[in-house]
C-alpha positions in Angstrom: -4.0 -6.2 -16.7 -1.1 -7.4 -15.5 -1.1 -8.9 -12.1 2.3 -9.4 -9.7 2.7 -11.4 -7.0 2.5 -10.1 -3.4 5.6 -9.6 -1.6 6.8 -10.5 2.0 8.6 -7.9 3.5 9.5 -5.7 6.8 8.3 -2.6 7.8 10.6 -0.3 9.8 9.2 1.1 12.8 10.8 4.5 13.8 10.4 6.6 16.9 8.9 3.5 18.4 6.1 4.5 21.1 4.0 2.0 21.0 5.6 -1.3 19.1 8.6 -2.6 21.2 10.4 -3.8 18.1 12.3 -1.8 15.3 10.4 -4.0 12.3 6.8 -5.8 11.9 6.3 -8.6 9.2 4.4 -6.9 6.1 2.5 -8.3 3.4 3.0 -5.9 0.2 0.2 -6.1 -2.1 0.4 -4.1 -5.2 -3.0 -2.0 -6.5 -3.8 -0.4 -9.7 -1.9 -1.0 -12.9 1.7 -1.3 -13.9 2.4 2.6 -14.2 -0.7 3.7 -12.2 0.3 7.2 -10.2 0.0 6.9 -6.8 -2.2 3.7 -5.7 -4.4 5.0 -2.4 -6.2 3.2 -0.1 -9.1 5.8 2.5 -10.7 4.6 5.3 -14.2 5.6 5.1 -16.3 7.1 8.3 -18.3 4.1 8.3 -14.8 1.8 8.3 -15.7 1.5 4.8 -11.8 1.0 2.5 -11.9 2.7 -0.7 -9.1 2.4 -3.3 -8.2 4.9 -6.1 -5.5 5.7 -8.2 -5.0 8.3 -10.9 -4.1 6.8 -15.0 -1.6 8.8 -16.3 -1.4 9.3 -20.2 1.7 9.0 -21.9 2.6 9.8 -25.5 
């Protein structure tokens, strides 16, 4: 498994309604595997946070 390094970043906010700023700071964390389809993280009913992603096979 090959691990990377989390990035700093921005966010941009659009159609502000409730953040009085155009970007937030962001922490990008990468999940999954290098090639990994789709990384998702679900918040569970219970606050619960799941994380799945789907392996794709390649020939």
């Amino acid at each position: 498994m090959q691990t990377t390094k989390p990035n700093n970043d921005t966010i941009e906010v659009r159609n502000p309604k409730t953040f009085k700023t155009d970007k937030i700071p962001a922490q990008r964390i990468p999940i999954g595997q290098p090639g990994d389809y789709k990384p998702c993280i679900e918040k569970l009913p219970d606050n619960e946070k799941k994380d799945s992603v789907t392996h794709l096979k390649t020939h």
